[in-house]
N, C-alpha and C positions, 0 to 999 in steps of 0.2 A: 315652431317651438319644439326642443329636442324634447323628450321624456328625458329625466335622471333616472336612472335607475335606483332600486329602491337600496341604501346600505343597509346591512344586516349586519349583526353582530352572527360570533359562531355559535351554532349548536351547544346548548349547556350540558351535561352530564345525563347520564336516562338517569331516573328517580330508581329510586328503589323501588321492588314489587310491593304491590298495592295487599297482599299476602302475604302472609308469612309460613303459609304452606299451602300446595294446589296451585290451581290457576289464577293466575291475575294480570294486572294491566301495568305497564310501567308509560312515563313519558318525558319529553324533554320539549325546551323551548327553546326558540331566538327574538330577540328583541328591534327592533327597527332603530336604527341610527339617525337616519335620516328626519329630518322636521317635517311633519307632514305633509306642508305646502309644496314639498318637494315632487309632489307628484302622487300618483295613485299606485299601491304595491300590492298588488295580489300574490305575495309566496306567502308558505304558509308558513304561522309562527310556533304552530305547537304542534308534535308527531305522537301519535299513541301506539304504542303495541302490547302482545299477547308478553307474557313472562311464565314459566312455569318452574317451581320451585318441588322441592322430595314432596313424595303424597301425604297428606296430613294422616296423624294417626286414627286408626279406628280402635276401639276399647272394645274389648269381649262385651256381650250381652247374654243374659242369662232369665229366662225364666223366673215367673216365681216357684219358689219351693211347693211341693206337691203336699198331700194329707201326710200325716206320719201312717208308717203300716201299722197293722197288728203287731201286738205282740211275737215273737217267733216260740214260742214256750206256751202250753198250756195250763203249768204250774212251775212255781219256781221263779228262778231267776232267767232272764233273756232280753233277746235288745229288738227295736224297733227302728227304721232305717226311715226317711225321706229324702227325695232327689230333686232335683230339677235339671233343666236340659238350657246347652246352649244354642242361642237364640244366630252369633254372630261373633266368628271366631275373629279374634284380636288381627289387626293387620299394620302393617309399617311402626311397628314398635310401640302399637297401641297396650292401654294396660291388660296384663293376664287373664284369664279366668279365673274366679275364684272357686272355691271347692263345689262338687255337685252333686255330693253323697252325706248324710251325716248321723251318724248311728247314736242311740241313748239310751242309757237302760231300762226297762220295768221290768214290774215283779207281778205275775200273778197271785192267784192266792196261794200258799204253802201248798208242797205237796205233800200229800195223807199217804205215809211210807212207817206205818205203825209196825212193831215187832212182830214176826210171826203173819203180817201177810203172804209173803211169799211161797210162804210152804203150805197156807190154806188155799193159796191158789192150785198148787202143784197136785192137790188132794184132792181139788173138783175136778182136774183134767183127767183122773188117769181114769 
């Protein structure tokens, strides 16, 4: 009894990557033409492979914000700064950093700048 050989349909189209950014798998099939009684068909019907697409983006990462400082003034008017620090700088068109400094005002108590201090000063020194 001859074997038939097994009919195949052709190879269908690869699929799309199983990603849409990074690595992934793509695959294609073929189908058996033949009626099964036609014999036993060991090729294979379905092919998988690697696909690799633009590197997916990475996003800035940033710390949390740090204590605010001291005041810079120790009367009057002056400003107080807090920072934080990046964590993981943006990559393949990942989103920006956002700001990592940010300054505010306080106000100590008034400063005591009364008439005629200065020159009471100038009077203990000499």
């Amino acid at each position: 009894s001859d074997t038939i050989p097994c009919l195949l349909s052709p190879w269908s189209e690869w699929s799309d990557c199983s990603v849409t950014c990074g690595k992934g798998m793509r695959t294609r099939q073929r189908m058996l033409k033949s009626a099964a009684e036609l014999g036993d068909c060991n090729e294979e019907l379905e092919q998988v492979e690697k696909c690799m697409l633009p590197e997916c983006p990475i996003d800035c990462e940033v710390t949390e914000w740090s204590q605010w400082s001291e005041c810079n003034t120790s009367c009057g008017k002056g400003h107080m700064i807090r920072t934080r620090m990046i964590k993981l700088e943006p990559q393949f068109g990942g989103m920006a950093c956002p700001e990592t400094v940010q300054r505010t005002k306080c106000r100590v108590r008034k400063c005591l700048r009364g008439p005629g201090m200065e020159k009471r000063r100038w009077k203990e020194a000499r």
